[in-house]
DOKE-241927 format. One record per residue (C-alpha): residue number from 1; residue in one letter; x, z, y. Coordinates in nm, 3 decimals. Layout:
N
NUM / a / X / Z / Y
...
//
This chain:
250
1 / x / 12.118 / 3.969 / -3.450
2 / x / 11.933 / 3.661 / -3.519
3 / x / 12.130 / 3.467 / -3.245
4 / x / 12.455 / 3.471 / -3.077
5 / x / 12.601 / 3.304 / -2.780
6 / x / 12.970 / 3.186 / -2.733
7 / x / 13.121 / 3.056 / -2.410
8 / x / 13.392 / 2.796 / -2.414
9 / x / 13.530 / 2.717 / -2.083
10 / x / 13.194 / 2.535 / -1.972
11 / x / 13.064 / 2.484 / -2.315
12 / x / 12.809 / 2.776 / -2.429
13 / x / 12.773 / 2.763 / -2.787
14 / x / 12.434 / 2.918 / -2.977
15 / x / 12.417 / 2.996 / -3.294
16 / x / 12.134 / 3.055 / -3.542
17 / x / 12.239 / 3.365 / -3.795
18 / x / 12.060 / 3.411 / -4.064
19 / x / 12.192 / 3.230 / -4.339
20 / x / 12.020 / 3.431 / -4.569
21 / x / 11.675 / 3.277 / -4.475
22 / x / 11.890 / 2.938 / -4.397
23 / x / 11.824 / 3.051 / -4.039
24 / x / 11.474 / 3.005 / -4.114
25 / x / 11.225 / 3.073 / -3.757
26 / x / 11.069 / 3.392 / -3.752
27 / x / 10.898 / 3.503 / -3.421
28 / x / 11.221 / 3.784 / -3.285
29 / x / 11.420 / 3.468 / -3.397
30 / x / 11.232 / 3.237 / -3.198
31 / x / 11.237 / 3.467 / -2.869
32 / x / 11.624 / 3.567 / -2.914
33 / x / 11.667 / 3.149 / -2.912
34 / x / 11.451 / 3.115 / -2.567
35 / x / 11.654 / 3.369 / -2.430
36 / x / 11.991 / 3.274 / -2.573
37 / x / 11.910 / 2.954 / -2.370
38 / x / 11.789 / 3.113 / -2.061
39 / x / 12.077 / 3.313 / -2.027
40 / x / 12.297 / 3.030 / -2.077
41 / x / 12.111 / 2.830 / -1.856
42 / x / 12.156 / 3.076 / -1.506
43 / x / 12.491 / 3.085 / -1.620
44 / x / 12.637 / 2.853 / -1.331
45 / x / 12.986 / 2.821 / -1.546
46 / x / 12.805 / 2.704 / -1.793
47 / x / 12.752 / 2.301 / -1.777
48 / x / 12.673 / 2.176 / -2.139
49 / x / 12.550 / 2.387 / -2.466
50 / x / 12.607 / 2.356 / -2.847
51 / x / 12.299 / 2.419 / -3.054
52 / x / 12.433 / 2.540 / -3.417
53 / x / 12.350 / 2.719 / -3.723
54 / x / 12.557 / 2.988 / -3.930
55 / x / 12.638 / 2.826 / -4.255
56 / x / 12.318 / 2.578 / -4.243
57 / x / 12.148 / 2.479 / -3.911
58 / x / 11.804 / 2.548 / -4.012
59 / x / 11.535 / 2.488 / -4.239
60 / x / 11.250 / 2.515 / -4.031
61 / x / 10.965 / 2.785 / -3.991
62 / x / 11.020 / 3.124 / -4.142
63 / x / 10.763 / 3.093 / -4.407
64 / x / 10.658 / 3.468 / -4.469
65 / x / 10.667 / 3.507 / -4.170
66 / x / 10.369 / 3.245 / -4.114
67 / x / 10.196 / 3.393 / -4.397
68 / x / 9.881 / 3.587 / -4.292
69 / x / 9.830 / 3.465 / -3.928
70 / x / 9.478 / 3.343 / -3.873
71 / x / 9.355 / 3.129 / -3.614
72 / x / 9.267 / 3.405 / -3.388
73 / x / 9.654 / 3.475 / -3.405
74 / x / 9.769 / 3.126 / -3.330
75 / x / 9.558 / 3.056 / -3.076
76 / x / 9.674 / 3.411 / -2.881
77 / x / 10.018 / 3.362 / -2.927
78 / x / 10.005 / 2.952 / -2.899
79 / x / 10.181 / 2.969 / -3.208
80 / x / 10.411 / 2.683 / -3.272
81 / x / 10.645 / 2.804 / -3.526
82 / x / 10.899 / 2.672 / -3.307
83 / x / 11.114 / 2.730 / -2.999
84 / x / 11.002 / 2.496 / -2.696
85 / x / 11.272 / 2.634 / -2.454
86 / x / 11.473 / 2.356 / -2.602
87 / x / 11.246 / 2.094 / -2.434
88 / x / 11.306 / 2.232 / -2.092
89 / x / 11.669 / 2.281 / -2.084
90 / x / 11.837 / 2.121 / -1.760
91 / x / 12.149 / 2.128 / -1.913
92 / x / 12.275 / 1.847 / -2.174
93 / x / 12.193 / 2.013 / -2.534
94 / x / 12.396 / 1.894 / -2.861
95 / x / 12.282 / 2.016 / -3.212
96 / x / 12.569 / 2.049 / -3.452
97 / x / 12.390 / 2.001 / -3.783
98 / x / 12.526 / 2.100 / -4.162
99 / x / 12.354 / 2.076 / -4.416
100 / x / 11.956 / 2.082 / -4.343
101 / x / 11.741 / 2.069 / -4.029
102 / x / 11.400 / 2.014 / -4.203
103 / x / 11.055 / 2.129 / -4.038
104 / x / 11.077 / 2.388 / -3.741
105 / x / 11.444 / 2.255 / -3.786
106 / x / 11.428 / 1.905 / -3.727
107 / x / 11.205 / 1.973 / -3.442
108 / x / 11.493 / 2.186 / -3.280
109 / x / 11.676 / 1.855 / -3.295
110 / x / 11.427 / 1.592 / -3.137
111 / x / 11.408 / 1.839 / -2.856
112 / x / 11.829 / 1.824 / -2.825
113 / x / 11.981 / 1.520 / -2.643
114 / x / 12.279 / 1.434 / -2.871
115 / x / 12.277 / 1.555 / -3.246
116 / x / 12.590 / 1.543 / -3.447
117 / x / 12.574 / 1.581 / -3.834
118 / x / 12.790 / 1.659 / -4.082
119 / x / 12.721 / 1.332 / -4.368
120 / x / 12.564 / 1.614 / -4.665
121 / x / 12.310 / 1.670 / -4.420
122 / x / 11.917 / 1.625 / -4.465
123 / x / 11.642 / 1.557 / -4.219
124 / x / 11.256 / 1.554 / -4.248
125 / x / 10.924 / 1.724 / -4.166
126 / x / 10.778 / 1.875 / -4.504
127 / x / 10.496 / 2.058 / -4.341
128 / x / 10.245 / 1.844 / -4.505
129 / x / 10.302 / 1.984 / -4.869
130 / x / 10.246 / 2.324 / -4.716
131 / x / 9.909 / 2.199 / -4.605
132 / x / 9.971 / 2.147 / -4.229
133 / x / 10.161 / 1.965 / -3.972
134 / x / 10.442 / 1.992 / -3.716
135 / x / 10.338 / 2.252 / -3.406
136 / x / 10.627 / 2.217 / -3.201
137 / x / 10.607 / 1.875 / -3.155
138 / x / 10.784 / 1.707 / -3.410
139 / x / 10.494 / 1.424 / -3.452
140 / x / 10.540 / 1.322 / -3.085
141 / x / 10.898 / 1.309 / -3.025
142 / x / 10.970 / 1.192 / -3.396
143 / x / 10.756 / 0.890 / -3.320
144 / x / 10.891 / 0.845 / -2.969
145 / x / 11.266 / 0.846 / -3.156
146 / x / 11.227 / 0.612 / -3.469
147 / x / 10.881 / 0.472 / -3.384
148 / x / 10.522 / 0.493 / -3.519
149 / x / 10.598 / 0.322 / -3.908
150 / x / 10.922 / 0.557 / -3.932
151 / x / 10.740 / 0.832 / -3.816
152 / x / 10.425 / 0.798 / -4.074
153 / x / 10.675 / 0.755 / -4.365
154 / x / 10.858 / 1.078 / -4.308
155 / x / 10.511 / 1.296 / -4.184
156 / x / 10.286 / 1.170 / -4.454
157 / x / 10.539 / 1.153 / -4.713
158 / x / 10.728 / 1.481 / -4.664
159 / x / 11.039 / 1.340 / -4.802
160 / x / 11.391 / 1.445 / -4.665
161 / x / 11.632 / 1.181 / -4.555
162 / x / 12.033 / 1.177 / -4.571
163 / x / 12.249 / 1.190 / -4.223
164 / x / 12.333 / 0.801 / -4.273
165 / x / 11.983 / 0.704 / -4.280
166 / x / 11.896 / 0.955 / -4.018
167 / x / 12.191 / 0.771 / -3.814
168 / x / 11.992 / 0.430 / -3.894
169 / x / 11.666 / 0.523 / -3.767
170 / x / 11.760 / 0.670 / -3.436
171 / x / 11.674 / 1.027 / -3.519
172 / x / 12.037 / 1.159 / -3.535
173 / x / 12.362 / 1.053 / -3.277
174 / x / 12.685 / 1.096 / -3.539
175 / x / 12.754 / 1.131 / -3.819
176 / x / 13.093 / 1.279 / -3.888
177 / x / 13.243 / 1.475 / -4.235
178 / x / 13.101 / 1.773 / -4.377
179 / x / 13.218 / 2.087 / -4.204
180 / x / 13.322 / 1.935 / -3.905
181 / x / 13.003 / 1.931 / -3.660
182 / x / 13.072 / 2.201 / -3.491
183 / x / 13.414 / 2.088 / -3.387
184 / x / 13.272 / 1.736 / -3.274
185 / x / 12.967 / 1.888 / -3.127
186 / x / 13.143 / 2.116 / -2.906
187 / x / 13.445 / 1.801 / -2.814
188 / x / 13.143 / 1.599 / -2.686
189 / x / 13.020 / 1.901 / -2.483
190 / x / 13.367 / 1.923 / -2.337
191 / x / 13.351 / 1.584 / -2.246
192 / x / 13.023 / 1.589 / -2.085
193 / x / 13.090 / 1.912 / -1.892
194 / x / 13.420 / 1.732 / -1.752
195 / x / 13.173 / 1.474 / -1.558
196 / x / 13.023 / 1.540 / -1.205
197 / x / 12.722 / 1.776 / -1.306
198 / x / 12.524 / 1.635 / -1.063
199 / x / 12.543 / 1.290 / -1.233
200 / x / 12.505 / 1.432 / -1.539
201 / x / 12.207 / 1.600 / -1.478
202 / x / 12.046 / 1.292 / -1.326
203 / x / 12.151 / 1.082 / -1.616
204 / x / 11.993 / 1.363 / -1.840
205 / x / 11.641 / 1.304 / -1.616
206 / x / 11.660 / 0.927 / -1.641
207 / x / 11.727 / 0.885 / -2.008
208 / x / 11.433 / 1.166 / -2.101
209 / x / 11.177 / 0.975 / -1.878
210 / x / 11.253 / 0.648 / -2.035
211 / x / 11.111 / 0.777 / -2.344
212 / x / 10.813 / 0.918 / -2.221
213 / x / 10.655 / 0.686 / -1.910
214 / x / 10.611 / 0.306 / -1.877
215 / x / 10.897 / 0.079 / -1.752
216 / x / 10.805 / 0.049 / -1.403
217 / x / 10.785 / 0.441 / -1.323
218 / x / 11.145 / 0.499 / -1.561
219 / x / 11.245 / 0.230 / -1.296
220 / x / 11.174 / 0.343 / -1.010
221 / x / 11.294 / 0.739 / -1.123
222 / x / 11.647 / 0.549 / -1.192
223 / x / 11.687 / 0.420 / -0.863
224 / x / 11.553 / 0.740 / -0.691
225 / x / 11.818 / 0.936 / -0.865
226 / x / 12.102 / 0.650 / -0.807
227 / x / 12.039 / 0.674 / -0.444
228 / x / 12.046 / 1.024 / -0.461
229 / x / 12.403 / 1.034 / -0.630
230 / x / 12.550 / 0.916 / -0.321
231 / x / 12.414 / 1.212 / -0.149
232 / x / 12.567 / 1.485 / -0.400
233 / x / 12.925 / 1.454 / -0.267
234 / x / 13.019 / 1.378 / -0.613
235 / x / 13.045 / 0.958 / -0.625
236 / x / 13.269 / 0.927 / -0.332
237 / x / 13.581 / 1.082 / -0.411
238 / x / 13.594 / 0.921 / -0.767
239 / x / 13.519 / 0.578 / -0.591
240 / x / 13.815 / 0.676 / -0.446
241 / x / 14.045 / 0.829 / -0.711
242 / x / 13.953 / 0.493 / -0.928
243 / x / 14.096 / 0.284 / -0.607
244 / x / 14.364 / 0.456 / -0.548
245 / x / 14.438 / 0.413 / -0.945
246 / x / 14.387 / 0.053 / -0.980
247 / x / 14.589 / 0.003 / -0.652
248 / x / 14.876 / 0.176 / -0.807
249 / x / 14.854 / -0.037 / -1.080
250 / x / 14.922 / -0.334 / -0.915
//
């Protein structure tokens, strides 16, 4: 099976395996990964989800896979050589990355909301030496991330880019010891599914529409969901656990 789902408590884990295409995207991989996610998704137990790979995370597009398609193909199947289930995901998505997430791969990431990296890892979008460009949208939300100069570099270029400088440029979250993403990927889940998931969701919604609509409307979304926080029945009893707290501690 070209995926596989774990459930921790309230962390799902999914994990890419088939490390002997470097969990490389073929089309059945593609769908088992929307599913995977949809699955994990209805799962009301479920409040946070670890995106990882067996062995590597992934180096992008399953090549022979792409081999022979024609237009005709591409345009039926709106052919991305991606998995855009990602994008939609309600619930707070953290990629756990070792060693490469390159092409198809590093546009798994961009659509994640934390990514944590082991430091050997590598980054970048080398479609253009294979005589195309990203389809899943890797040019728009790897410009949206490091900007339009950082973006150009890395899409015109083709070059991959260490975890550090990955860090630098906004693309990546952590960066954290070889072998270890997993581990920190899935203690950050923990942490996040500890939190109200009411807030958490809204905080999810404000934070993506920053990125994508002018200041005024991100603005105005903020407050809408702040106001509605107070309508969840989650703020006021940890108003109140934190003043009954700092009371004691007089």
């Amino acid at each position: 099976m070209g995926v596989e789902i774990e459930r921790n408590d309230a962390v799902g884990v999914v994990t890419l395996n088939r490390p002997e295409a470097r969990n490389a995207l073929s089309r059945p991989m593609i769908a088992d990964l929307a599913a995977a996610l949809e699955t994990l998704e209805r799962d009301a137990a479920v409040a946070s989800i670890v995106l990882t790979g067996r062995e590597v995370f992934c180096a992008g597009a399953d090549i022979a896979d792409m081999h022979g398609i024609d237009l005709a193909t591409a345009l039926a199947e709106d052919f991305s050589g991606c998995c855009d289930r990602l994008a939609s995901c309600t619930k707070p998505l953290i990629a756990a990355v070792e060693a490469y997430a390159i092409g198809g791969g590093c546009e798994l990431i961009e659509m994640c909301d934390l990514v944590i990296a082991g430091a050997g890892a590598r980054f970048g979008h080398p479609e253009i030496a294979l005589g195309t460009l990203s389809g899943g949208g890797g040019t728009q939300r790897l410009a949206r991330a490091v900007g339009r100069a950082r973006a150009m570099d890395l899409v015109l270029t083709g070059r991959l880019i260490s975890a550090a400088e990955a860090e630098r440029i906004g693309l990546i979250s952590r960066v954290v010891e070889d072998g270890t993403a997993r581990a920190a990927a899935c203690e950050a889940a923990a942490q996040i599914a500890a939190h109200p998931i009411h807030a958490v969701r809204f905080a999810k919604q404000a934070v993506d529409r920053a990125v994508s609509v002018g200041l005024a409307d991100g603005l105005a979304l903020e407050r809408r969901l702040f106001h509605l926080s107070f309508a969840v029945g989650e703020l006021e009893p940890r108003l109140a656990q934190f003043l009954a707290r700092r009371g004691s501690a007089r």
